[in-house]
PyMOL Python script that loads the backbone (N, CA, C, O; Angstrom):
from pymol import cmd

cmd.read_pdbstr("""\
ATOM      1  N   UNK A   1     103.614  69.873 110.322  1.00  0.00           N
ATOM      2  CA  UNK A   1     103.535  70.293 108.938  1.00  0.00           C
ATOM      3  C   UNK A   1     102.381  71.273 108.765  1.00  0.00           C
ATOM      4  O   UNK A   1     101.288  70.974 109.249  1.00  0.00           O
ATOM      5  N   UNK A   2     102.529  72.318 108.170  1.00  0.00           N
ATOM      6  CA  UNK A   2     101.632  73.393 108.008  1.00  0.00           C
ATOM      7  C   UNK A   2     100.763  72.886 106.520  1.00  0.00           C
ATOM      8  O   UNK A   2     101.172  72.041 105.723  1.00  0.00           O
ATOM      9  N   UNK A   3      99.662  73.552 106.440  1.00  0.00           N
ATOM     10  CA  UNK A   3      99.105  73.389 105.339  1.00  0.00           C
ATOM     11  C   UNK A   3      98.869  74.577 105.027  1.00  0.00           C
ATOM     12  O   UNK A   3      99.052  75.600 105.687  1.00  0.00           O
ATOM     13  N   UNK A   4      98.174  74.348 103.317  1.00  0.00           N
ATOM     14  CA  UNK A   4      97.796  75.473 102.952  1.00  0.00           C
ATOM     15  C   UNK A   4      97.122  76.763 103.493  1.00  0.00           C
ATOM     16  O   UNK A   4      97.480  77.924 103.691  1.00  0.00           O
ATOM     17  N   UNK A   5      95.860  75.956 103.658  1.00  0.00           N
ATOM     18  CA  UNK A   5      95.202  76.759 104.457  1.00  0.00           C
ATOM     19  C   UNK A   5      95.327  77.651 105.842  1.00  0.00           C
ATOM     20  O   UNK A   5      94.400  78.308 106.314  1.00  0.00           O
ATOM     21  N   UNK A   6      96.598  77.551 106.376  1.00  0.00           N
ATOM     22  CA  UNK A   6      97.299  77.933 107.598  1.00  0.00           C
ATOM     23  C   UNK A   6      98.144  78.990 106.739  1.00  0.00           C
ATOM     24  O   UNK A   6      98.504  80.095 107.147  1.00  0.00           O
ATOM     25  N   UNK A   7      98.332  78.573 105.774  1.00  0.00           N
ATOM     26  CA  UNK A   7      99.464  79.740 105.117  1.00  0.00           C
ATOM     27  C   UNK A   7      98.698  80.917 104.535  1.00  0.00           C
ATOM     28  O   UNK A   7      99.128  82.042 104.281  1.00  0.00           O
ATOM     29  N   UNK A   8      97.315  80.362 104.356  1.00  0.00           N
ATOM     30  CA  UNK A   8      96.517  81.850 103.385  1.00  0.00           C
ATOM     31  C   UNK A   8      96.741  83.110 104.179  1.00  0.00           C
ATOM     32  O   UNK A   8      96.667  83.474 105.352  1.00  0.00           O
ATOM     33  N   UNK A   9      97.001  83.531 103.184  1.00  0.00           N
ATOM     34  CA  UNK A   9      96.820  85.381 103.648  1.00  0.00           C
ATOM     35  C   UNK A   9      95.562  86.368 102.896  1.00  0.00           C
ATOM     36  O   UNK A   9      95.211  86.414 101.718  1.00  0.00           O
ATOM     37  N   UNK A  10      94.947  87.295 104.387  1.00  0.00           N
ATOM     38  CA  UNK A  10      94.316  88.198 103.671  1.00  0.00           C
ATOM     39  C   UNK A  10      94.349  89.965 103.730  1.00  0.00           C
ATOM     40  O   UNK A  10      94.967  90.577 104.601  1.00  0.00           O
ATOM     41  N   UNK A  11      93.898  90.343 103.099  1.00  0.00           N
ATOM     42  CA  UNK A  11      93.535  91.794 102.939  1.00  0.00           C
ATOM     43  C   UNK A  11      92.066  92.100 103.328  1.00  0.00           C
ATOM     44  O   UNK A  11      90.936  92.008 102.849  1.00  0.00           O
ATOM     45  N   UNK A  12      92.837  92.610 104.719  1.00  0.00           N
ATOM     46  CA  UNK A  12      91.473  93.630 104.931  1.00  0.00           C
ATOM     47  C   UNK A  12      90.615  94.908 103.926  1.00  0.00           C
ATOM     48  O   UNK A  12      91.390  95.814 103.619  1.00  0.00           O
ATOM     49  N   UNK A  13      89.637  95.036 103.564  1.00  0.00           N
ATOM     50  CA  UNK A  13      89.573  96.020 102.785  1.00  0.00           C
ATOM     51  C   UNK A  13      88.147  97.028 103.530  1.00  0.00           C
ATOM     52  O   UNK A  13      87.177  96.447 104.017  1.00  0.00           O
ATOM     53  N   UNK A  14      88.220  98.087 103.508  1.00  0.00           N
ATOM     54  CA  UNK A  14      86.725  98.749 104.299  1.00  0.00           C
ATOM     55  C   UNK A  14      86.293  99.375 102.874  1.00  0.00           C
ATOM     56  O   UNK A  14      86.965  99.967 102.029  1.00  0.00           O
ATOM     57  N   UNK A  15      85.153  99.083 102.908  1.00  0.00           N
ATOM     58  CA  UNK A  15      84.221  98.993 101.691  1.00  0.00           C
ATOM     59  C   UNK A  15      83.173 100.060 101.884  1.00  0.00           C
ATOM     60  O   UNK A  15      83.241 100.805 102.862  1.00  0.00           O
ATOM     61  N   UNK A  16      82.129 100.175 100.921  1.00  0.00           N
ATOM     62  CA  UNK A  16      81.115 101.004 100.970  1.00  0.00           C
ATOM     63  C   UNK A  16      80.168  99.924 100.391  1.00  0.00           C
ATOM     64  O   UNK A  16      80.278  99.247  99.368  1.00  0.00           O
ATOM     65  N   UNK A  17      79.390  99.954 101.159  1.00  0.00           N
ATOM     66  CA  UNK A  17      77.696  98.874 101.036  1.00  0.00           C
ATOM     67  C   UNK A  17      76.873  99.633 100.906  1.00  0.00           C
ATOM     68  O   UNK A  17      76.231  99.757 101.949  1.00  0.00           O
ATOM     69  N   UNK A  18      76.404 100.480  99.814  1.00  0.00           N
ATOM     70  CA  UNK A  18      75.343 101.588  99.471  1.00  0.00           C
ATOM     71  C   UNK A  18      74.082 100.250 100.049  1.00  0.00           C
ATOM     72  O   UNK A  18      73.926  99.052  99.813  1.00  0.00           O
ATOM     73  N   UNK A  19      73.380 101.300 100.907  1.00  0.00           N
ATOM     74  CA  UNK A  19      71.995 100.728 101.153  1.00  0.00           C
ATOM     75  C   UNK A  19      71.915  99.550 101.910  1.00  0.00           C
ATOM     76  O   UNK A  19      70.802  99.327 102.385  1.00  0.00           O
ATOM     77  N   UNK A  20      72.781  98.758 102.142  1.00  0.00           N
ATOM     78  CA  UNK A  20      72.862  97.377 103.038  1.00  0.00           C
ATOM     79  C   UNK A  20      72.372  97.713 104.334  1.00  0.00           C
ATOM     80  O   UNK A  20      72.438  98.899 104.659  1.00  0.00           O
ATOM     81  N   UNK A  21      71.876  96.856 105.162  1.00  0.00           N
ATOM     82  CA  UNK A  21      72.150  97.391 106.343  1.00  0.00           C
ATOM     83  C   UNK A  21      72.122  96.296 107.570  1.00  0.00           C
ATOM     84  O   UNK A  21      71.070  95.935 108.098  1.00  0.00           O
ATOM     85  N   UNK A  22      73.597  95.753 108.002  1.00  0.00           N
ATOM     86  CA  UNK A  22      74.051  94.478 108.595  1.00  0.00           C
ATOM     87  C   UNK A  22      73.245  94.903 109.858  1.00  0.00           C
ATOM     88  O   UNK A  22      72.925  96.013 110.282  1.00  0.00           O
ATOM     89  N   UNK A  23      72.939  93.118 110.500  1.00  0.00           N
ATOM     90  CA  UNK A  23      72.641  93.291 111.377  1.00  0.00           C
ATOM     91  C   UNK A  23      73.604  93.152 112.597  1.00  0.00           C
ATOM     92  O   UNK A  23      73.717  93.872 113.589  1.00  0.00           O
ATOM     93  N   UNK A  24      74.241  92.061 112.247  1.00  0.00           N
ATOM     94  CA  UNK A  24      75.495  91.821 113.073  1.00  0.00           C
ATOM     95  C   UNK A  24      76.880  92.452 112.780  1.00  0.00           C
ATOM     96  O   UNK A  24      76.917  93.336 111.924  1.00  0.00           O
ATOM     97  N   UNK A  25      77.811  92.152 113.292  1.00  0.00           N
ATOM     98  CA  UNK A  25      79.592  92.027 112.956  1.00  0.00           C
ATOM     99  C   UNK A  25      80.059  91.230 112.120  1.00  0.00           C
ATOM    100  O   UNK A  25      81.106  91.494 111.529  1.00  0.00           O
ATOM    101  N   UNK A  26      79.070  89.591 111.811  1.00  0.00           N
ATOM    102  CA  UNK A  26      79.835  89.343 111.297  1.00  0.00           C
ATOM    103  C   UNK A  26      79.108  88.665 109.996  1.00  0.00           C
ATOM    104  O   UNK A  26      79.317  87.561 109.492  1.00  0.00           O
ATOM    105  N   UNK A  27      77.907  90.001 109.505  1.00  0.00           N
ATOM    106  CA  UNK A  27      77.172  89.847 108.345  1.00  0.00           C
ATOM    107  C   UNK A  27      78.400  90.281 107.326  1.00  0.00           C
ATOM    108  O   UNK A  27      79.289  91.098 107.564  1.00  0.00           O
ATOM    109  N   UNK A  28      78.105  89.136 105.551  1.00  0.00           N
ATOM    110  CA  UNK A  28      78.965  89.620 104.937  1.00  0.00           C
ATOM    111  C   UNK A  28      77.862  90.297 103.798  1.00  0.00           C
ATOM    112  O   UNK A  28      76.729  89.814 103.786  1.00  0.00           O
ATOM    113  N   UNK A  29      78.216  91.505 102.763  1.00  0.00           N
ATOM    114  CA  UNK A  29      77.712  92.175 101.699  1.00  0.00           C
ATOM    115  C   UNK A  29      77.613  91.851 100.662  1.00  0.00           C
ATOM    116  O   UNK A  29      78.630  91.522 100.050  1.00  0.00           O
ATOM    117  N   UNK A  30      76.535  91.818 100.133  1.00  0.00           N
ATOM    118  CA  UNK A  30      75.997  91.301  98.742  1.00  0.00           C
ATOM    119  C   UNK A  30      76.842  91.797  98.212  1.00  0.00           C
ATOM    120  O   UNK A  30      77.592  91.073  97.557  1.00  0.00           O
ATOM    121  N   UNK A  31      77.063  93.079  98.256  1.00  0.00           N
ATOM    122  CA  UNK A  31      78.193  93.881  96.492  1.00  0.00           C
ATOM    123  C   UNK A  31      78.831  95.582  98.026  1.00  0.00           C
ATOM    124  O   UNK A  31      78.696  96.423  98.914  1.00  0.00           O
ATOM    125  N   UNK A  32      79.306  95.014  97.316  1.00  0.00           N
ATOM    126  CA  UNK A  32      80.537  96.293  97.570  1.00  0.00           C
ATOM    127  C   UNK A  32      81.806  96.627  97.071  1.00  0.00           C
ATOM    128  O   UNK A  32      82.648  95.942  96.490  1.00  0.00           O
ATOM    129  N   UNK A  33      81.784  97.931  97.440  1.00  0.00           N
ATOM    130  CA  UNK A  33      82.845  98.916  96.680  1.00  0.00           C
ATOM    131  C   UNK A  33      84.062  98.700  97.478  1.00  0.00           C
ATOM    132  O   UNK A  33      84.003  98.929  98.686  1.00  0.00           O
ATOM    133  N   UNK A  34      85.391  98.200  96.838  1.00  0.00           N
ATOM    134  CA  UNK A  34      86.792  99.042  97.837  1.00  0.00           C
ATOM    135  C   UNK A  34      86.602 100.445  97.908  1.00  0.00           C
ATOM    136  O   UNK A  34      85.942 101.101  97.103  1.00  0.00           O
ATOM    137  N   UNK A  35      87.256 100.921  98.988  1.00  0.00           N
ATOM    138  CA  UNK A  35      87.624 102.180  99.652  1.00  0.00           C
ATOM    139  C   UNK A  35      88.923 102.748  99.506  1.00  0.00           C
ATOM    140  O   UNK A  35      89.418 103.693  98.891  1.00  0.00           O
ATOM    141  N   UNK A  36      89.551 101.272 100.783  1.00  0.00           N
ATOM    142  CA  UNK A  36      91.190 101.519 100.682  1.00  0.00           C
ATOM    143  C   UNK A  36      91.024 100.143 101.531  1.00  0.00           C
ATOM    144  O   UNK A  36      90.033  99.547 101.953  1.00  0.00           O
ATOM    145  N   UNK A  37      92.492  99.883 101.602  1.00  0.00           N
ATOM    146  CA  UNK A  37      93.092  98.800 102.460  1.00  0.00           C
ATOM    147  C   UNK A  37      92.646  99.384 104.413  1.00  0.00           C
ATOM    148  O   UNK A  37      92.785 100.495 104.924  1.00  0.00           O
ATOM    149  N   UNK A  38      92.197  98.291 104.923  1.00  0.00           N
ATOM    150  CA  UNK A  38      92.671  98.803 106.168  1.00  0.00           C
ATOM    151  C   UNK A  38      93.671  98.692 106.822  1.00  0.00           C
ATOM    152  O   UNK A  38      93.716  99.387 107.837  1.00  0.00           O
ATOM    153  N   UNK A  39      94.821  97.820 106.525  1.00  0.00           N
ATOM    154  CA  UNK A  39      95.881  97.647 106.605  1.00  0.00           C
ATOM    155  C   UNK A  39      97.038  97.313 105.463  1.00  0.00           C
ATOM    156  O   UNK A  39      96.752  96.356 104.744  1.00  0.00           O
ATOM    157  N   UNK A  40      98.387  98.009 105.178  1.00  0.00           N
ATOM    158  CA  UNK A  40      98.678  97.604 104.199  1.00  0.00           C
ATOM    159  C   UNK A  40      99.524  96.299 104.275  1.00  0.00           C
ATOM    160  O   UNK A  40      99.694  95.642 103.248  1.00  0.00           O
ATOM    161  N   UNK A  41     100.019  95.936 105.370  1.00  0.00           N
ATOM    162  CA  UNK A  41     100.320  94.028 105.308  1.00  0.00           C
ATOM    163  C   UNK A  41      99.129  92.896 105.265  1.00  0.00           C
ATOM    164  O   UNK A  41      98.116  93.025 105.951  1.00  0.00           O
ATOM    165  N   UNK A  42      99.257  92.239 104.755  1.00  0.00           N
ATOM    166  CA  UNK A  42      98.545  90.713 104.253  1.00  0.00           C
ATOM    167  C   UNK A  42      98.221  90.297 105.754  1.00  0.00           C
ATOM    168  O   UNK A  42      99.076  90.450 106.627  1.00  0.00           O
ATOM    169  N   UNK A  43      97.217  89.872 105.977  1.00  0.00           N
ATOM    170  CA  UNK A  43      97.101  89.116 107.694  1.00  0.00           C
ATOM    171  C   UNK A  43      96.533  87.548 107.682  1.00  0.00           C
ATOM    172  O   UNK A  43      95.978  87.182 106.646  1.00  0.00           O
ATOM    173  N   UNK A  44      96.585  87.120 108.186  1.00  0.00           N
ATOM    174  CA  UNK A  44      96.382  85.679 108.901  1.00  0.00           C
ATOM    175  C   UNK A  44      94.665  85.515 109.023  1.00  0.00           C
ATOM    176  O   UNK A  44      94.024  86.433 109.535  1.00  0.00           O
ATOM    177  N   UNK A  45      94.192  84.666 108.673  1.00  0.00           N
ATOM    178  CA  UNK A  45      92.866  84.340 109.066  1.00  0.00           C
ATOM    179  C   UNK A  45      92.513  84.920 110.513  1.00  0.00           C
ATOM    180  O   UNK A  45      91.592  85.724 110.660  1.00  0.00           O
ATOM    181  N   UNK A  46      93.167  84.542 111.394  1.00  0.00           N
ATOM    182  CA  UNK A  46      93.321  84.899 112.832  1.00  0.00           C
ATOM    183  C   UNK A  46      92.976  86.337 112.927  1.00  0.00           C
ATOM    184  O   UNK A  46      92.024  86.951 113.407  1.00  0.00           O
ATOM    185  N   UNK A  47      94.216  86.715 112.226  1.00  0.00           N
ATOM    186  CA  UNK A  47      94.118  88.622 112.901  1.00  0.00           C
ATOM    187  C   UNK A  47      92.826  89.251 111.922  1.00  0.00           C
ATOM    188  O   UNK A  47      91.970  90.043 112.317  1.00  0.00           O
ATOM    189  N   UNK A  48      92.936  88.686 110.587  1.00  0.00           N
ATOM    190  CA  UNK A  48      91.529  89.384 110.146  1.00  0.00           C
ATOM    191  C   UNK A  48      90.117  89.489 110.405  1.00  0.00           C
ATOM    192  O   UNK A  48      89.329  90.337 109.989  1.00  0.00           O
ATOM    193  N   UNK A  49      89.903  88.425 111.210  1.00  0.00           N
ATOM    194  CA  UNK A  49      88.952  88.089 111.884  1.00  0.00           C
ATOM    195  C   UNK A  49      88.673  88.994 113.072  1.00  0.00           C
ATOM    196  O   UNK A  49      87.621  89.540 113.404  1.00  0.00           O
ATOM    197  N   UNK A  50      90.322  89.024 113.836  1.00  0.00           N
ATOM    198  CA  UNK A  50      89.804  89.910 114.755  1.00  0.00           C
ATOM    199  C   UNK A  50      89.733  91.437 114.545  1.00  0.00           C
ATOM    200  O   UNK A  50      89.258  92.174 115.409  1.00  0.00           O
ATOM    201  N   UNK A  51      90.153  91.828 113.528  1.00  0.00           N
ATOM    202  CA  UNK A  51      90.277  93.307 112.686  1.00  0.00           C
ATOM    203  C   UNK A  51      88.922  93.554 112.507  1.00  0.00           C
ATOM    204  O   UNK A  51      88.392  94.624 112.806  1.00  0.00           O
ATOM    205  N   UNK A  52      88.089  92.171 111.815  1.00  0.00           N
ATOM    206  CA  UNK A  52      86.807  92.440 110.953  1.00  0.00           C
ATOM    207  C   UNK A  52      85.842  93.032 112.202  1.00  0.00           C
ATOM    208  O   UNK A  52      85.485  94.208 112.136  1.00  0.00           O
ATOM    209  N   UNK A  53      85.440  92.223 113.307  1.00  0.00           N
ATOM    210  CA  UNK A  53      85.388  92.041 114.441  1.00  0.00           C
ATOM    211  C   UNK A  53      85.159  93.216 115.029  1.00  0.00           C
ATOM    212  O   UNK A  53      84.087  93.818 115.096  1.00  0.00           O
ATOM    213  N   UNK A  54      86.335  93.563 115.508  1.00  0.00           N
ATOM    214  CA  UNK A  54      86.585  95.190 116.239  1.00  0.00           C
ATOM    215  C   UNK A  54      85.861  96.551 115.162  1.00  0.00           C
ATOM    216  O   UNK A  54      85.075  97.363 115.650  1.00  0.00           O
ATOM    217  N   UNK A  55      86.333  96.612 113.497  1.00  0.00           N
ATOM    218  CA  UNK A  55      86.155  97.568 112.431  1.00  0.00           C
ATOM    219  C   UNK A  55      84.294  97.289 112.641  1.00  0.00           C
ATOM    220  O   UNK A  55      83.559  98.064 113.252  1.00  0.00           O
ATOM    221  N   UNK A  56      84.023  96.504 112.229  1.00  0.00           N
ATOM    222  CA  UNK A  56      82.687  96.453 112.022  1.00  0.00           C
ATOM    223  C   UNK A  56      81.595  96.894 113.421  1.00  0.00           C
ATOM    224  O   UNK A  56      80.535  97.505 113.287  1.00  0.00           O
ATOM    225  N   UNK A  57      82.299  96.302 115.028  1.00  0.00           N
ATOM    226  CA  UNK A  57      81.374  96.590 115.494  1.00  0.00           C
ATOM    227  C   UNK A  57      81.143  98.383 116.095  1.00  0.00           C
ATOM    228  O   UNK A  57      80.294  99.017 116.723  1.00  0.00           O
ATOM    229  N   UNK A  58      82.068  98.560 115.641  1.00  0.00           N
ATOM    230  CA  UNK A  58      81.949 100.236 115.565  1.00  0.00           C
ATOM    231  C   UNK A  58      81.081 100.925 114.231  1.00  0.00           C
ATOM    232  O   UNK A  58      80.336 101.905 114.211  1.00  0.00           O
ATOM    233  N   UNK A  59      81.453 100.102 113.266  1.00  0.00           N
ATOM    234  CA  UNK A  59      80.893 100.393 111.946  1.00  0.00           C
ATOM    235  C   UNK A  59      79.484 100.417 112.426  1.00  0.00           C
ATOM    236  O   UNK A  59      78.936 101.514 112.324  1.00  0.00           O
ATOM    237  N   UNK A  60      78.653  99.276 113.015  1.00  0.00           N
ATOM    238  CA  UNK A  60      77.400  98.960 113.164  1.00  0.00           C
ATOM    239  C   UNK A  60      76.751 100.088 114.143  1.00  0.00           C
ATOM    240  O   UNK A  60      75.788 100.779 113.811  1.00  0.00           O
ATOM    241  N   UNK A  61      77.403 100.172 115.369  1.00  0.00           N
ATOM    242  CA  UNK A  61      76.668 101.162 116.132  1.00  0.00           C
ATOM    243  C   UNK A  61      76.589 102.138 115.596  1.00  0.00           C
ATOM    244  O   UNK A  61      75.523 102.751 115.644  1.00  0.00           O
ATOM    245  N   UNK A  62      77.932 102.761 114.726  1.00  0.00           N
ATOM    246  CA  UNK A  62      78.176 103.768 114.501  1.00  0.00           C
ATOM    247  C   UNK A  62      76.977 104.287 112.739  1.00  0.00           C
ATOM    248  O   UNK A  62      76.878 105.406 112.234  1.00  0.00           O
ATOM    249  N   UNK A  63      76.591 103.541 112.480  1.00  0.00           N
ATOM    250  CA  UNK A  63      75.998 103.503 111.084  1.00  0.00           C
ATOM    251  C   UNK A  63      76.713 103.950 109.856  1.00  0.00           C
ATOM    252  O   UNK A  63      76.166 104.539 108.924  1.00  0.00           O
ATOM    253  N   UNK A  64      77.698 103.700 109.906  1.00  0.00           N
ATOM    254  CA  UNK A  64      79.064 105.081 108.975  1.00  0.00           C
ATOM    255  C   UNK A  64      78.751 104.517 107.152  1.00  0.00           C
ATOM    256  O   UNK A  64      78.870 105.231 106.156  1.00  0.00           O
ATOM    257  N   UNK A  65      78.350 103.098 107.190  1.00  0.00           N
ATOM    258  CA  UNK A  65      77.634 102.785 105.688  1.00  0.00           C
ATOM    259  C   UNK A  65      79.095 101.903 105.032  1.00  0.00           C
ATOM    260  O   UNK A  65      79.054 101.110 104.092  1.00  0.00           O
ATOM    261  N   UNK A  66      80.251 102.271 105.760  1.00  0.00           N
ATOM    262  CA  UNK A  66      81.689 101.764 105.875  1.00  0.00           C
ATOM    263  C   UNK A  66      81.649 100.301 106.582  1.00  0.00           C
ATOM    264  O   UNK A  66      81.210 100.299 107.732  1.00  0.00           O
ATOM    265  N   UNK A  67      82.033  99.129 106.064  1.00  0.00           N
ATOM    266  CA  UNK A  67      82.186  97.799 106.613  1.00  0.00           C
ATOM    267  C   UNK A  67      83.770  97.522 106.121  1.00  0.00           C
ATOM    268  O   UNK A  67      84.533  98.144 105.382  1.00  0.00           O
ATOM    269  N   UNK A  68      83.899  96.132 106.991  1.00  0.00           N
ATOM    270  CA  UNK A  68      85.331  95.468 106.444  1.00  0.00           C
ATOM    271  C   UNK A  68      85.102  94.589 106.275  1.00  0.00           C
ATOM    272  O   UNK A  68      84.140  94.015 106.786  1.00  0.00           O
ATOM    273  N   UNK A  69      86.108  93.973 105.265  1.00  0.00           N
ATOM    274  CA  UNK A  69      86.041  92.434 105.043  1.00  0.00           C
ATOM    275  C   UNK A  69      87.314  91.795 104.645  1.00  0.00           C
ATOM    276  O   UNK A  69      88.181  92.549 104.203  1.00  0.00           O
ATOM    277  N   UNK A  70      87.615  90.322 104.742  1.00  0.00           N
ATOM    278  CA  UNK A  70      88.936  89.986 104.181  1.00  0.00           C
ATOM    279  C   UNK A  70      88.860  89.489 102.696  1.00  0.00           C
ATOM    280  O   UNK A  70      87.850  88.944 102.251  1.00  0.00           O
ATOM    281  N   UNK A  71      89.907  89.696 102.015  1.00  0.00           N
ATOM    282  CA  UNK A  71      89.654  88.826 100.543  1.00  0.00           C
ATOM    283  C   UNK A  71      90.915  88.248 100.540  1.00  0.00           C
ATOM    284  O   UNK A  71      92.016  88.797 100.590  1.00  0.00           O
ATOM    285  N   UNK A  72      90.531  86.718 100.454  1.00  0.00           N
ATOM    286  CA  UNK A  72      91.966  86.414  99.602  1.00  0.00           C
ATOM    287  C   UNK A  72      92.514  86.705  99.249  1.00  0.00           C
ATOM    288  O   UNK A  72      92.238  87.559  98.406  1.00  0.00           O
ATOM    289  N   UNK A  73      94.257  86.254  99.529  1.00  0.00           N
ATOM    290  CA  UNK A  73      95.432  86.975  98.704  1.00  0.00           C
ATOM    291  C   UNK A  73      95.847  85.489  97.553  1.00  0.00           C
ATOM    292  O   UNK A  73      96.388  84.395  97.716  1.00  0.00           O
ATOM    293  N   UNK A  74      95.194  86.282  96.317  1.00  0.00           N
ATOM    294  CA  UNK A  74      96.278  85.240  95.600  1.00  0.00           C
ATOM    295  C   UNK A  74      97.502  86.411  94.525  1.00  0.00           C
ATOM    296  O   UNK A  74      97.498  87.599  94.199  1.00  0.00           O
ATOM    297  N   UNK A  75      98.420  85.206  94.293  1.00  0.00           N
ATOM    298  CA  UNK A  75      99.857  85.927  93.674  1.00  0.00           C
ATOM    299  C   UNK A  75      98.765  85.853  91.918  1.00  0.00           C
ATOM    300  O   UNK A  75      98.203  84.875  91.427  1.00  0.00           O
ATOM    301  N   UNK A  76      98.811  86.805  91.577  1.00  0.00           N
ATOM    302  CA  UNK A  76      98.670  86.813  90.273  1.00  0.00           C
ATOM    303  C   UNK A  76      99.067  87.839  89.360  1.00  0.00           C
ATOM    304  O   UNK A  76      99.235  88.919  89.926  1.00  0.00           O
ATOM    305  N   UNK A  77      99.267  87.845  88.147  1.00  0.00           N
ATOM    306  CA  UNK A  77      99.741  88.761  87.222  1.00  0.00           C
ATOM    307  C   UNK A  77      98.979  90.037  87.476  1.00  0.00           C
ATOM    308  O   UNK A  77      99.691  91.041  87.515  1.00  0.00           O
ATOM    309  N   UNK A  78      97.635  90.223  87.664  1.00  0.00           N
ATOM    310  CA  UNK A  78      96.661  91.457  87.759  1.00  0.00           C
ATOM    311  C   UNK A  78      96.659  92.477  88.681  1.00  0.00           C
ATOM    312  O   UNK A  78      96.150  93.598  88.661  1.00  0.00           O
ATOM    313  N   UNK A  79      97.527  91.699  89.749  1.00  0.00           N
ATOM    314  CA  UNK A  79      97.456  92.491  90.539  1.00  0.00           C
ATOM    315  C   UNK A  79      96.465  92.548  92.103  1.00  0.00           C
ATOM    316  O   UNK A  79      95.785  91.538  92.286  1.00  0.00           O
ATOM    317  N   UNK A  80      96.392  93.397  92.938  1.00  0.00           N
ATOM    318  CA  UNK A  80      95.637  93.895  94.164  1.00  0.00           C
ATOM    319  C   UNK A  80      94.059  94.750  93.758  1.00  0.00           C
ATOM    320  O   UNK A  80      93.982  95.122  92.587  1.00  0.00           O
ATOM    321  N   UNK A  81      93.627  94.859  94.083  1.00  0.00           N
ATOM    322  CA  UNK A  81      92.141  95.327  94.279  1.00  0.00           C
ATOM    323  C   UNK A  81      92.446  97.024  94.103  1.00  0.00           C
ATOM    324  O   UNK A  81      93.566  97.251  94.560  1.00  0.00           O
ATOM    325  N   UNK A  82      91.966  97.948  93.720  1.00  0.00           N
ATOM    326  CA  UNK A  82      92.024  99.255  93.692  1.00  0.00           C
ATOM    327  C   UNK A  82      91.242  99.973  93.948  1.00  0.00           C
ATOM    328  O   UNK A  82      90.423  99.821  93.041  1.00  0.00           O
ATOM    329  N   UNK A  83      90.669 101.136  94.963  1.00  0.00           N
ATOM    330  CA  UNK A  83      89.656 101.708  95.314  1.00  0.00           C
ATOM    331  C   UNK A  83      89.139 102.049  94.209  1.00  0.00           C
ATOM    332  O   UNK A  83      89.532 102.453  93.115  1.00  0.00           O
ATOM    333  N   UNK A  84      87.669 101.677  94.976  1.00  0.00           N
ATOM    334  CA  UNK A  84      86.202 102.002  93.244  1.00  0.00           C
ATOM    335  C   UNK A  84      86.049 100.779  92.825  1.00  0.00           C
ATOM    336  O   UNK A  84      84.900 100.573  92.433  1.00  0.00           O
ATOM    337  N   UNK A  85      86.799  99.822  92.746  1.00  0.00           N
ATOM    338  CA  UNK A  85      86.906  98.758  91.904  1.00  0.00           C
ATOM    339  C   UNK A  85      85.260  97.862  93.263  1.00  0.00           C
ATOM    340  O   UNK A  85      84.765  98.158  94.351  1.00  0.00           O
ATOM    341  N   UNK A  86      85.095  96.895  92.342  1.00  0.00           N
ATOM    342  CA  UNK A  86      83.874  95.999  93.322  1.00  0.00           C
ATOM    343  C   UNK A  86      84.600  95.002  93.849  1.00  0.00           C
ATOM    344  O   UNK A  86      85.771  94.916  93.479  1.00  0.00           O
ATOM    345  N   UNK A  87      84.145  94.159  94.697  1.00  0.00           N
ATOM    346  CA  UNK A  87      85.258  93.360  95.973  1.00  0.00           C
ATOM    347  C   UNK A  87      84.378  92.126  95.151  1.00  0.00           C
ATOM    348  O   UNK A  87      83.161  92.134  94.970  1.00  0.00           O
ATOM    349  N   UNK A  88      85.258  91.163  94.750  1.00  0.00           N
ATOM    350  CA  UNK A  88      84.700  89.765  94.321  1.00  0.00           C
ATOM    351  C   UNK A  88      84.002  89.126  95.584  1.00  0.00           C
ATOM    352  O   UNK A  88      84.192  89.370  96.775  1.00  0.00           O
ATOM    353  N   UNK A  89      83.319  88.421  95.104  1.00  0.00           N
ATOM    354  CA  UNK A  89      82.562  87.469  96.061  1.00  0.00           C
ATOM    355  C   UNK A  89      83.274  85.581  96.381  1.00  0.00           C
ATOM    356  O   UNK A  89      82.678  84.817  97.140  1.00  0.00           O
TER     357      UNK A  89
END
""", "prot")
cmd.dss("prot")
cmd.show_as("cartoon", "prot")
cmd.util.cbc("prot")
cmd.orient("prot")
């Protein structure tokens, strides 16, 4: 039997962290901006992890000021996240 939590889905999103500056891969951001999706299908705890993972540790060497992160997918009337918009916490 599957549970919920096996069923969550997320959205990768690569963000802009004015001024942050992670030390690791798998530091998360006080406040940040959406960008765009980094992918446009919903992913699995699993694969976002390894998305975040791979995106970020290029992000880090690379200093680009660009991070990723996953956000929950919930079904709601409002809608998806829209670049510019701030990424809930």
């Amino acid at each position: 039997m599957q549970t919920l939590v096996d069923e969550r889905r997320f959205r990768v999103w690569i963000v802009n962290c004015e001024g942050w500056r992670p030390q690791s891969v798998t530091d998360v951001p006080t406040h940040a901006v959406a960008v765009e999706p980094a992918e446009e299908a919903p992913m699995s705890a699993e694969e976002a992890g390894i998305y975040i993972e791979s995106f970020n540790e290029t992000a880090l060497s690379e200093q680009t000021g660009n991070w990723a992160v996953a956000v929950p997918l919930w079904v709601r009337y409002e809608g998806d996240l829209t670049a510019g918009q701030s990424v809930p916490s």
